[in-house]
N, CA, C and O atoms as a Maestro MAE file, in Angstrom:
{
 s_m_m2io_version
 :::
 2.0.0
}

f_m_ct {
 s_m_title
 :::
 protein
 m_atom[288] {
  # First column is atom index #
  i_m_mmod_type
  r_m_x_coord
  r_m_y_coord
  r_m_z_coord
  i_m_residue_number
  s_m_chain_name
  s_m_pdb_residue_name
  s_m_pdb_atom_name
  i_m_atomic_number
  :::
  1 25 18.507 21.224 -22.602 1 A "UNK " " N  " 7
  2 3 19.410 20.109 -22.469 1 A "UNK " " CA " 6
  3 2 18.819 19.107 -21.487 1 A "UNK " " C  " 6
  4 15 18.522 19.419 -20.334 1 A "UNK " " O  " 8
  5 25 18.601 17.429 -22.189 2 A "UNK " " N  " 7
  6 3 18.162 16.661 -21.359 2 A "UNK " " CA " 6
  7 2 19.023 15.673 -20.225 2 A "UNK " " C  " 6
  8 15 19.283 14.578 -20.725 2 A "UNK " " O  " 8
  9 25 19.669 15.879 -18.371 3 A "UNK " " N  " 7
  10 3 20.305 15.733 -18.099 3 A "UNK " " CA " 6
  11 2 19.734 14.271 -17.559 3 A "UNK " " C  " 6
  12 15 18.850 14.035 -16.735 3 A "UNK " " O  " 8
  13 25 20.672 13.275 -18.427 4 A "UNK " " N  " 7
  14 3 20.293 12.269 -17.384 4 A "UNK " " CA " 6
  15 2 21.140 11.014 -16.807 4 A "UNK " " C  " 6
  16 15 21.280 10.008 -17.502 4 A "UNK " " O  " 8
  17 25 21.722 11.113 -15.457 5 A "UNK " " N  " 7
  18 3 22.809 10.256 -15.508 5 A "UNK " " CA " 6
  19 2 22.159 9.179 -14.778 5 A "UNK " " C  " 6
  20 15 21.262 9.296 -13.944 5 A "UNK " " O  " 8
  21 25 22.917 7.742 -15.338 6 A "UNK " " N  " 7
  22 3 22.826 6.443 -14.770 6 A "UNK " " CA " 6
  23 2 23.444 6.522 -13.222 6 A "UNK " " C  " 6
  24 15 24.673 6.582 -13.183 6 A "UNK " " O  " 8
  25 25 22.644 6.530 -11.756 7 A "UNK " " N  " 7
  26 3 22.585 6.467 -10.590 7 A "UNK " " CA " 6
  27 2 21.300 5.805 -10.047 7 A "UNK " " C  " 6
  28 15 20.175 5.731 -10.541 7 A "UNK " " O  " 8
  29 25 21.868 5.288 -8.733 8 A "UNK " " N  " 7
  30 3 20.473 4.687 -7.749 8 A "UNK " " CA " 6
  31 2 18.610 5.608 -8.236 8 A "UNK " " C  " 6
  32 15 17.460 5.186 -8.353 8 A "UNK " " O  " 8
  33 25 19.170 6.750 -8.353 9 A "UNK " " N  " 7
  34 3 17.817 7.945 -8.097 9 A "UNK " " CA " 6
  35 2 17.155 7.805 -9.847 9 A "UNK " " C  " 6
  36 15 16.051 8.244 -10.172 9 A "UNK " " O  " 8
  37 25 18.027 7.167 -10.706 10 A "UNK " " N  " 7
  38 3 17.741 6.601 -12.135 10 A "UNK " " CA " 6
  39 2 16.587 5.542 -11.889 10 A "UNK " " C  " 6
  40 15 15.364 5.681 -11.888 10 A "UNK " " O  " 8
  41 25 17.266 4.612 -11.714 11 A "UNK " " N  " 7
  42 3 16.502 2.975 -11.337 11 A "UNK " " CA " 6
  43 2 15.453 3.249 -10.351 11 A "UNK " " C  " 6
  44 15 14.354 2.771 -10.632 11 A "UNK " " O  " 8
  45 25 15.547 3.912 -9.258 12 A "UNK " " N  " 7
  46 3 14.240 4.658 -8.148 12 A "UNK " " CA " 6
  47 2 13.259 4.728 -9.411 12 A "UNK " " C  " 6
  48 15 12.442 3.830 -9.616 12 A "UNK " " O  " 8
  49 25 13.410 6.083 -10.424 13 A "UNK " " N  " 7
  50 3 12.213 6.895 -10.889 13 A "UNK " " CA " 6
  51 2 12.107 5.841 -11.957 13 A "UNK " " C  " 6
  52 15 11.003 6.221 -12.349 13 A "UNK " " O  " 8
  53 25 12.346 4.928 -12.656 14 A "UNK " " N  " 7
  54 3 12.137 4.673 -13.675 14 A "UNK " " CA " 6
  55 2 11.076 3.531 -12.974 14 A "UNK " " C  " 6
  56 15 9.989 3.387 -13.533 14 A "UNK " " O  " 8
  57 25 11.403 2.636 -11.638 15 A "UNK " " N  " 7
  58 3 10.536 1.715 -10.859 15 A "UNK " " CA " 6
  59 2 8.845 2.309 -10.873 15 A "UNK " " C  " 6
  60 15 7.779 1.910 -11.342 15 A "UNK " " O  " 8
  61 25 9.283 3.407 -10.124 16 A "UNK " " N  " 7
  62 3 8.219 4.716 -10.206 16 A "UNK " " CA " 6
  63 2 6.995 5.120 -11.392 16 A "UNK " " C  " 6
  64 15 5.783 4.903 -11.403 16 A "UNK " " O  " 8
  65 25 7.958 5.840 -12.415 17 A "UNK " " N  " 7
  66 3 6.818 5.325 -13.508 17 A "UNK " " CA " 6
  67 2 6.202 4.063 -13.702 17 A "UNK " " C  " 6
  68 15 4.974 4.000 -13.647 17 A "UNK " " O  " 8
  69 25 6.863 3.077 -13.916 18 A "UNK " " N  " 7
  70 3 6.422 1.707 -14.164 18 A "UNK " " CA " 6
  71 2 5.136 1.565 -13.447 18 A "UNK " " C  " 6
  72 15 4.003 1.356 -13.880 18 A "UNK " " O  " 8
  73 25 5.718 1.778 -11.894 19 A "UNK " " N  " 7
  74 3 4.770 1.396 -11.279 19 A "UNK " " CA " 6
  75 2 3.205 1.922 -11.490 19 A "UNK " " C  " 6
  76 15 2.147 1.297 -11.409 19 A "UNK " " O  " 8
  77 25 3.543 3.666 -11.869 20 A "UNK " " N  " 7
  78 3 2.253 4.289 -12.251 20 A "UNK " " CA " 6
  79 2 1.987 3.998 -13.443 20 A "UNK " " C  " 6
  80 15 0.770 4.097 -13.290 20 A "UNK " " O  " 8
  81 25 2.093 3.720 -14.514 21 A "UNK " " N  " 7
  82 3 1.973 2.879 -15.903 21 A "UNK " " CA " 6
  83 2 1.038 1.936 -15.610 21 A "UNK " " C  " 6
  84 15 -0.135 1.842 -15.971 21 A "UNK " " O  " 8
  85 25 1.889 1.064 -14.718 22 A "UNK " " N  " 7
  86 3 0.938 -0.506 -14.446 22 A "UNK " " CA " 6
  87 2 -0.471 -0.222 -13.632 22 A "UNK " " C  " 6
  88 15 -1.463 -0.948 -13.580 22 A "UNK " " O  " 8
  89 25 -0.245 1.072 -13.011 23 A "UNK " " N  " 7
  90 3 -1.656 1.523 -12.238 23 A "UNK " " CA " 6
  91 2 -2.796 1.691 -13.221 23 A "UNK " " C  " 6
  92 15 -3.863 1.079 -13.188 23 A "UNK " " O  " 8
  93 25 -2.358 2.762 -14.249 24 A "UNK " " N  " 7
  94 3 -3.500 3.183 -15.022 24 A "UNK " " CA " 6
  95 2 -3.772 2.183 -15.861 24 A "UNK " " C  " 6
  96 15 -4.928 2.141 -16.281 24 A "UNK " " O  " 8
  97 25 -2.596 0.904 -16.420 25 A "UNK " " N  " 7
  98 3 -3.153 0.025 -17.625 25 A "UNK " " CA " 6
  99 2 -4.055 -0.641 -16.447 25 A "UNK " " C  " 6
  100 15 -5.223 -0.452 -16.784 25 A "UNK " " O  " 8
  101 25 -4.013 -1.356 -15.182 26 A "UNK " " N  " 7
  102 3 -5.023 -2.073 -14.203 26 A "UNK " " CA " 6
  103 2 -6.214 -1.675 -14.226 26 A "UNK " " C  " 6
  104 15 -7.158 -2.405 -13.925 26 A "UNK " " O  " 8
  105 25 -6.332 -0.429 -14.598 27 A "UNK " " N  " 7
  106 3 -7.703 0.256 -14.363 27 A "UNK " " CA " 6
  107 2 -8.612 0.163 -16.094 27 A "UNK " " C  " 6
  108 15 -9.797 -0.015 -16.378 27 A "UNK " " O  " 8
  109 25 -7.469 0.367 -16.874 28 A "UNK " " N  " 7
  110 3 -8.700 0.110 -18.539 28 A "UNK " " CA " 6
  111 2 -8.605 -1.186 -18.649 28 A "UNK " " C  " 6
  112 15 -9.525 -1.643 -19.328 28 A "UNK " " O  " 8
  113 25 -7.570 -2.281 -18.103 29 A "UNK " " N  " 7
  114 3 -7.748 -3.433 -18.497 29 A "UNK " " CA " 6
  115 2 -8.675 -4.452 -17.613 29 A "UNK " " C  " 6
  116 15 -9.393 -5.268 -18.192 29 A "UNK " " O  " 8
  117 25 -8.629 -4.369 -16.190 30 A "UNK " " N  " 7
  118 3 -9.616 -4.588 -15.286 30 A "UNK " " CA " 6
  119 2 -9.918 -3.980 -14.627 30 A "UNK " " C  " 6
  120 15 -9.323 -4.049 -13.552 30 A "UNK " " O  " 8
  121 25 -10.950 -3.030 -14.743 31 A "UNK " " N  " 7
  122 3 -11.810 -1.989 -13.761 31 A "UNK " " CA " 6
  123 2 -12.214 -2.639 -12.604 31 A "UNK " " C  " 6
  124 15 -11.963 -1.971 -11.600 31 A "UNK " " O  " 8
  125 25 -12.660 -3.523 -12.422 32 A "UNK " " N  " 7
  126 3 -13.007 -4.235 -11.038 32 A "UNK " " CA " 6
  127 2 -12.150 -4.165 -9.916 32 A "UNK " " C  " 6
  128 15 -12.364 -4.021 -8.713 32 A "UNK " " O  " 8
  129 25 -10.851 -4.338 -10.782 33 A "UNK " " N  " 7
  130 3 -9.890 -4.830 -9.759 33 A "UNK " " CA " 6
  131 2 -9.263 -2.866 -8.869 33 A "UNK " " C  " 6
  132 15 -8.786 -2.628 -7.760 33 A "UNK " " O  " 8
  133 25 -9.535 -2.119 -9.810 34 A "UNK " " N  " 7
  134 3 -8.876 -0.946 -9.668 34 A "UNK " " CA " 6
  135 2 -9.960 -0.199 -8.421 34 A "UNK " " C  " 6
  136 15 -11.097 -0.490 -8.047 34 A "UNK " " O  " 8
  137 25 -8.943 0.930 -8.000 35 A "UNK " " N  " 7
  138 3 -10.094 1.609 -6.905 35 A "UNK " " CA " 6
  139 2 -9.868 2.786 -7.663 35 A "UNK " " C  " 6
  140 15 -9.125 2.806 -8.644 35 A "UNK " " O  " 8
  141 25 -10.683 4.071 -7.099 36 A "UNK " " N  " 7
  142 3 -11.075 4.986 -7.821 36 A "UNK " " CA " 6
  143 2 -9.621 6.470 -6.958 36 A "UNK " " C  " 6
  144 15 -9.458 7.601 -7.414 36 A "UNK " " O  " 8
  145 25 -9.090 6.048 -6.091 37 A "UNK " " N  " 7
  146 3 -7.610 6.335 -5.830 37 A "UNK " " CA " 6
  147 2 -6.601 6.405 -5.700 37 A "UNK " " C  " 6
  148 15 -5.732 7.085 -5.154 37 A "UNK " " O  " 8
  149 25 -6.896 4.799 -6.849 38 A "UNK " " N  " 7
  150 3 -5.577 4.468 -7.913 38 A "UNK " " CA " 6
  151 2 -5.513 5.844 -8.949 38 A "UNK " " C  " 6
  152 15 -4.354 5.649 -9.316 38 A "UNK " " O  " 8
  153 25 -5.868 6.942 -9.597 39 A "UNK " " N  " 7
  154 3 -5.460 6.954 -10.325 39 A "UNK " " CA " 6
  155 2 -4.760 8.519 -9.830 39 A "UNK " " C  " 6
  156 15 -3.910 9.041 -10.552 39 A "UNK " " O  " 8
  157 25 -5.152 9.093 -8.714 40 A "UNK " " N  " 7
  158 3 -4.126 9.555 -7.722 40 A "UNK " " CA " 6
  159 2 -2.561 9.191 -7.300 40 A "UNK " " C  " 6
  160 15 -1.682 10.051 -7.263 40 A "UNK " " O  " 8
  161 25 -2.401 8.166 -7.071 41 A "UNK " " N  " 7
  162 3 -1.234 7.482 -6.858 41 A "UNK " " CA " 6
  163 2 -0.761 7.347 -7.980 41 A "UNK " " C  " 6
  164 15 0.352 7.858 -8.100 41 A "UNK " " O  " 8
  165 25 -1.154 6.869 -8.843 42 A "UNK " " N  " 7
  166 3 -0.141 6.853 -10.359 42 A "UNK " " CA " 6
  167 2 -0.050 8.008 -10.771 42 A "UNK " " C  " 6
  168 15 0.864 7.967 -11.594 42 A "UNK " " O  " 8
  169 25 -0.501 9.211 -10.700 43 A "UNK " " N  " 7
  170 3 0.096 10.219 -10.947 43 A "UNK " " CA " 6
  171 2 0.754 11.091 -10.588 43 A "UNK " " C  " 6
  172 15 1.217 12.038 -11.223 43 A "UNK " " O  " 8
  173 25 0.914 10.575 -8.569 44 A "UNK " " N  " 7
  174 3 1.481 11.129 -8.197 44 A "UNK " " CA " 6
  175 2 3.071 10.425 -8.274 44 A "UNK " " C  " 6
  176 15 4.171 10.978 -8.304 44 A "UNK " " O  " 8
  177 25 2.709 9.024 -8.291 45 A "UNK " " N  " 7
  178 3 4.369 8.260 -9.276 45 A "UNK " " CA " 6
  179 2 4.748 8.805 -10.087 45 A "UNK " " C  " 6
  180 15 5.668 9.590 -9.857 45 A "UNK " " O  " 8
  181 25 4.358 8.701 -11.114 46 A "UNK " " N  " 7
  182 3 4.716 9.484 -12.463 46 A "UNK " " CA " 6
  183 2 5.646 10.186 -12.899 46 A "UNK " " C  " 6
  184 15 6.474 10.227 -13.808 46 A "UNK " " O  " 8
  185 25 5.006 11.195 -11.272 47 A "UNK " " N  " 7
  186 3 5.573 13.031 -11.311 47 A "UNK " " CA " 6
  187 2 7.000 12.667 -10.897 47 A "UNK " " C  " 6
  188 15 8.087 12.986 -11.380 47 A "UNK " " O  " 8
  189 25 6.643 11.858 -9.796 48 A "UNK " " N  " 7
  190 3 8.166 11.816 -9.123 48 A "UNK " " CA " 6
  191 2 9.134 10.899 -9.552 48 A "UNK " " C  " 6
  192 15 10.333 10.876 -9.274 48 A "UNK " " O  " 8
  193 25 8.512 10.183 -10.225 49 A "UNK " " N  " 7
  194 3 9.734 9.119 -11.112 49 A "UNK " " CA " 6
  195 2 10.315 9.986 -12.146 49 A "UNK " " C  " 6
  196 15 11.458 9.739 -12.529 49 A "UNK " " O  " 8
  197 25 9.593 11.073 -12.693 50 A "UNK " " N  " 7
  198 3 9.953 11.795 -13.661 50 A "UNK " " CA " 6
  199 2 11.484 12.449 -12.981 50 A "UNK " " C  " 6
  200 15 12.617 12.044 -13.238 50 A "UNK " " O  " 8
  201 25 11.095 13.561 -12.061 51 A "UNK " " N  " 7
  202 3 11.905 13.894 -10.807 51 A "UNK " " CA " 6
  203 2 12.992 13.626 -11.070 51 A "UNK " " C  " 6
  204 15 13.915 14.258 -11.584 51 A "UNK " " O  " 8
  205 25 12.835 12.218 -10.542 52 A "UNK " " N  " 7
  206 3 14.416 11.310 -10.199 52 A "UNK " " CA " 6
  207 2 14.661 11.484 -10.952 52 A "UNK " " C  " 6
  208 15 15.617 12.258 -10.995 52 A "UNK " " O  " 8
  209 25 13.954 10.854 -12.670 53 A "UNK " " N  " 7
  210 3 14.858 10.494 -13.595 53 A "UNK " " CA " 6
  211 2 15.562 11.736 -14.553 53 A "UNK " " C  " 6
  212 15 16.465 11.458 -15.343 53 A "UNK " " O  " 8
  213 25 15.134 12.896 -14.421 54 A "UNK " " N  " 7
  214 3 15.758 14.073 -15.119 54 A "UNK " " CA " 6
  215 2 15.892 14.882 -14.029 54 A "UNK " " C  " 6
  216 15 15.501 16.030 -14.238 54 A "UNK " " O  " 8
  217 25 16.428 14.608 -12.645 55 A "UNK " " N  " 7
  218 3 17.141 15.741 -11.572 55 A "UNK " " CA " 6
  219 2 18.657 16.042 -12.163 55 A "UNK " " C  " 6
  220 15 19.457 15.294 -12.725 55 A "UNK " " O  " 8
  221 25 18.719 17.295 -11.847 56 A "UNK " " N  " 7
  222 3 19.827 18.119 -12.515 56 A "UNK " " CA " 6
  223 2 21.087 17.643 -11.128 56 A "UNK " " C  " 6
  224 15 20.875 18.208 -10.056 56 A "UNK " " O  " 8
  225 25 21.949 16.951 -11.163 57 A "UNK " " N  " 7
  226 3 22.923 16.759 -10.366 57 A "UNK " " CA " 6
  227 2 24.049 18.222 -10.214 57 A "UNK " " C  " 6
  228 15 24.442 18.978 -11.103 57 A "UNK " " O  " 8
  229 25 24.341 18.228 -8.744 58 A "UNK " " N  " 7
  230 3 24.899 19.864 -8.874 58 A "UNK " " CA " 6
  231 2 26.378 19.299 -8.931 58 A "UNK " " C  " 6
  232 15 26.854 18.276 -8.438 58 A "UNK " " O  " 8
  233 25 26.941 20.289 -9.686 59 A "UNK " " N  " 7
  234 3 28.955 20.080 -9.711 59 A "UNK " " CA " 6
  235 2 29.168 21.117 -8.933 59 A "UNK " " C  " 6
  236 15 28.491 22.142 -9.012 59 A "UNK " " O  " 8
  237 25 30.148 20.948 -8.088 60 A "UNK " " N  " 7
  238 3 30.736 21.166 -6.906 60 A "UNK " " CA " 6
  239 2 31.822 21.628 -7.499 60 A "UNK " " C  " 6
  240 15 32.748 20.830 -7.645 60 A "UNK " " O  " 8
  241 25 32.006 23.216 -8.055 61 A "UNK " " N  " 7
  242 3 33.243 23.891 -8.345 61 A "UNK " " CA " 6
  243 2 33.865 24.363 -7.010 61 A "UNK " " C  " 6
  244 15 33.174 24.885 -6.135 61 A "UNK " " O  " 8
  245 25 35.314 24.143 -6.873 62 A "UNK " " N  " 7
  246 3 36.431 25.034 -6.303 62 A "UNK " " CA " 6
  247 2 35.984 26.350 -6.055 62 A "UNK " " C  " 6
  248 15 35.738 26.804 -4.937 62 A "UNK " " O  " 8
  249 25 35.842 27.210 -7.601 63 A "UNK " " N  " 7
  250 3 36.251 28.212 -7.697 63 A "UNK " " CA " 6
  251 2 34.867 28.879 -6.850 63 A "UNK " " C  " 6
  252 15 35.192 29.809 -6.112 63 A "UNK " " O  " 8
  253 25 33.092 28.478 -6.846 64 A "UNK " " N  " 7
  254 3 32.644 28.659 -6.778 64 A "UNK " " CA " 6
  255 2 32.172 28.847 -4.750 64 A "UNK " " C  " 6
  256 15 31.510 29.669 -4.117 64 A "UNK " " O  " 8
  257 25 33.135 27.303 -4.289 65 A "UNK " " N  " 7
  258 3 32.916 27.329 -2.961 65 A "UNK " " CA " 6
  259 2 33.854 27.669 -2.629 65 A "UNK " " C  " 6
  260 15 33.953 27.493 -1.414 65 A "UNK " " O  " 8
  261 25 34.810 28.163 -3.108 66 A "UNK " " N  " 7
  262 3 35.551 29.089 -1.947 66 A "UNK " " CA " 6
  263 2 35.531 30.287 -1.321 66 A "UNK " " C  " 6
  264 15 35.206 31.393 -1.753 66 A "UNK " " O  " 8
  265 25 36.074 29.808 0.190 67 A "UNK " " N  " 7
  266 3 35.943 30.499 0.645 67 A "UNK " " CA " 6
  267 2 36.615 30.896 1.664 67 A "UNK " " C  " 6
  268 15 36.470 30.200 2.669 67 A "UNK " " O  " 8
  269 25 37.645 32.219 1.785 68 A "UNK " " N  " 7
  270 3 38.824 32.940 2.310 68 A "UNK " " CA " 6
  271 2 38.137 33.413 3.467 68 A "UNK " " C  " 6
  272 15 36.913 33.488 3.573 68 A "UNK " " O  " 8
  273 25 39.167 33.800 4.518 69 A "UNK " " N  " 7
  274 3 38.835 34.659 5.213 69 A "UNK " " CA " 6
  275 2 38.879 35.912 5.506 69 A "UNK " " C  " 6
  276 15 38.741 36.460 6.599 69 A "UNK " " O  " 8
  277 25 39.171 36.552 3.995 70 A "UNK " " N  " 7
  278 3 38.704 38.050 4.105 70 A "UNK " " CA " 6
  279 2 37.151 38.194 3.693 70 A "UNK " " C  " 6
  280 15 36.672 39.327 3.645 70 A "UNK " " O  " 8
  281 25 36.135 36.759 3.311 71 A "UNK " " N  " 7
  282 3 35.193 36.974 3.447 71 A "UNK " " CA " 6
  283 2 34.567 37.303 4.551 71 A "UNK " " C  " 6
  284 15 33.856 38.304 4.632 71 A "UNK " " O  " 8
  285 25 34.752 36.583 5.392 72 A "UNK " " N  " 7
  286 3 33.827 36.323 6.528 72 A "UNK " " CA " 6
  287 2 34.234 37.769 7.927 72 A "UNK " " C  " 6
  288 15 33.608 37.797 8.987 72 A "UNK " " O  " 8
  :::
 }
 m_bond[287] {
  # First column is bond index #
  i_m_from
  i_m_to
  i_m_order
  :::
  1 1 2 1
  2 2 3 1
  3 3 4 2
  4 3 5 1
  5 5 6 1
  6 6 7 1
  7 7 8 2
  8 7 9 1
  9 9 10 1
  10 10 11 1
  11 11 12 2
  12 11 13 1
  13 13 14 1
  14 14 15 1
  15 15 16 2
  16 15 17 1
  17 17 18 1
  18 18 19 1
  19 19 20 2
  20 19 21 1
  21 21 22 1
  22 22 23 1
  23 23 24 2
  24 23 25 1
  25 25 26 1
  26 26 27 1
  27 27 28 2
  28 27 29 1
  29 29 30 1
  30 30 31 1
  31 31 32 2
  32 31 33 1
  33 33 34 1
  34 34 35 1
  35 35 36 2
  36 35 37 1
  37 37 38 1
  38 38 39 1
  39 39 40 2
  40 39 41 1
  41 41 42 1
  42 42 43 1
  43 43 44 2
  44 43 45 1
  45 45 46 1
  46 46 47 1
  47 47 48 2
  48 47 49 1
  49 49 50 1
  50 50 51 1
  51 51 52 2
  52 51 53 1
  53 53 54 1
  54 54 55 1
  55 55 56 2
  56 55 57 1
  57 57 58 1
  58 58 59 1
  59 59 60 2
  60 59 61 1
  61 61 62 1
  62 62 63 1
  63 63 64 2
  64 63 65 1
  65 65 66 1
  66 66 67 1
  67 67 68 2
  68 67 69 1
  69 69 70 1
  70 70 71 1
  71 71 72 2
  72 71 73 1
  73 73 74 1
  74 74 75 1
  75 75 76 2
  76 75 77 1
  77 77 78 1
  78 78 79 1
  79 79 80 2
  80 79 81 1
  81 81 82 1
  82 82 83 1
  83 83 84 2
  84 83 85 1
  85 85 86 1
  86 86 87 1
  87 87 88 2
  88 87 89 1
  89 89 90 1
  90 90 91 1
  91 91 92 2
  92 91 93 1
  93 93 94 1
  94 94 95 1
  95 95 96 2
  96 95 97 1
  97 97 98 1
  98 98 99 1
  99 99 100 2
  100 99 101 1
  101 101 102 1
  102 102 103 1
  103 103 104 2
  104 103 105 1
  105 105 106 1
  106 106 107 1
  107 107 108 2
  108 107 109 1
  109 109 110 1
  110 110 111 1
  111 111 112 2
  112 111 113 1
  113 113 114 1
  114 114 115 1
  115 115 116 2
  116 115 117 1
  117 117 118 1
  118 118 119 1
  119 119 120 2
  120 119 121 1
  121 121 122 1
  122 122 123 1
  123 123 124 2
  124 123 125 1
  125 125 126 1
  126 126 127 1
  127 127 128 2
  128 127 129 1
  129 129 130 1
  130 130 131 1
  131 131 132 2
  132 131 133 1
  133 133 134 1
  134 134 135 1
  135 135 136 2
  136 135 137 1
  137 137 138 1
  138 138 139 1
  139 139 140 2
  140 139 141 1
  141 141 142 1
  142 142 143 1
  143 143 144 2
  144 143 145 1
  145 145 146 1
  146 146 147 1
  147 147 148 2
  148 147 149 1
  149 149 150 1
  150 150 151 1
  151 151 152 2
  152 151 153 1
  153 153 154 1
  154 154 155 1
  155 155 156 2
  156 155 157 1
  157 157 158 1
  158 158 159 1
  159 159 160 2
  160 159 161 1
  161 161 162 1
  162 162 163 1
  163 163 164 2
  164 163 165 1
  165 165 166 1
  166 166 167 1
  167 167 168 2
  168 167 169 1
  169 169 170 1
  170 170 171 1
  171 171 172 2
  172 171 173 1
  173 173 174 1
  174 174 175 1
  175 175 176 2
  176 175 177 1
  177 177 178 1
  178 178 179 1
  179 179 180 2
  180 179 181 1
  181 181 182 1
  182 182 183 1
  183 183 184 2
  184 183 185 1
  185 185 186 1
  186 186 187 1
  187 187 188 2
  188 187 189 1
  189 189 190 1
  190 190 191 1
  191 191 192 2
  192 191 193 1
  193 193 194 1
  194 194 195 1
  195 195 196 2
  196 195 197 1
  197 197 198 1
  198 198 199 1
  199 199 200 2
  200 199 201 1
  201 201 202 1
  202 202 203 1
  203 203 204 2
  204 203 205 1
  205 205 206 1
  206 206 207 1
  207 207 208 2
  208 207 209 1
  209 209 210 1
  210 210 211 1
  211 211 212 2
  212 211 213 1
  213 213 214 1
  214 214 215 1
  215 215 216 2
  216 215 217 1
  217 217 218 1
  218 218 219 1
  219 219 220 2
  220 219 221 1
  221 221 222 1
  222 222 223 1
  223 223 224 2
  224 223 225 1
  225 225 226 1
  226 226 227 1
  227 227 228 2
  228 227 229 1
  229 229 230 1
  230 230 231 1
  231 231 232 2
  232 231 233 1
  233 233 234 1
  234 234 235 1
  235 235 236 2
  236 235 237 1
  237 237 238 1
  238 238 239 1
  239 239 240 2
  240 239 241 1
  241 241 242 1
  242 242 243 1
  243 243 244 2
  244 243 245 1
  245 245 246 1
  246 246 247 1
  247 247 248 2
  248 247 249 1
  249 249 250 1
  250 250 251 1
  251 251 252 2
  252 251 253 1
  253 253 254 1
  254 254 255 1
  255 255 256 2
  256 255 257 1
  257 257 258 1
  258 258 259 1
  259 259 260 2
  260 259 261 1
  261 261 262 1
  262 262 263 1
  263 263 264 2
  264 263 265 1
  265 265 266 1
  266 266 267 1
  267 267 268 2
  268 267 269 1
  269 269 270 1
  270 270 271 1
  271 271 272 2
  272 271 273 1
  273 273 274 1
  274 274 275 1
  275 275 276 2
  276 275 277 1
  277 277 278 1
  278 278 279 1
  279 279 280 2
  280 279 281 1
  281 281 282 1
  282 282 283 1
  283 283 284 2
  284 283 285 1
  285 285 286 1
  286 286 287 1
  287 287 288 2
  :::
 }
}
């Protein structure tokens, strides 16, 4: 199941890829301009735009956080 909700951490990772996208097209479209640890950084964007954009948001059950004090 692919979880993906519209939030700030959405628009973050999707900036993210872009940004590593635009890294690697800089480098086949003008090599001059690119350094050779650009293509480090765009993949380390990538990863983490990915991240953001399919992080599993946790639901916060009742039943799950409660907690009595015949636990403790």
């Amino acid at each position: 199941m692919v979880n993906v909700d519209f939030s700030p951490a959405l628009v973050l990772g999707m900036g993210f890829v872009a940004c590593g996208l635009s890294l690697y097209q800089l480098r086949r479209i003008q090599p001059e301009l690119s350094r050779d640890f650009d293509v480090v950084v765009s993949s380390i964007a990538i990863f983490c735009g990915g991240i953001l954009v399919f992080q599993v948001r946790a639901v916060c059950r009742p039943e799950v956080l409660h907690l009595s004090a015949s636990h403790l």
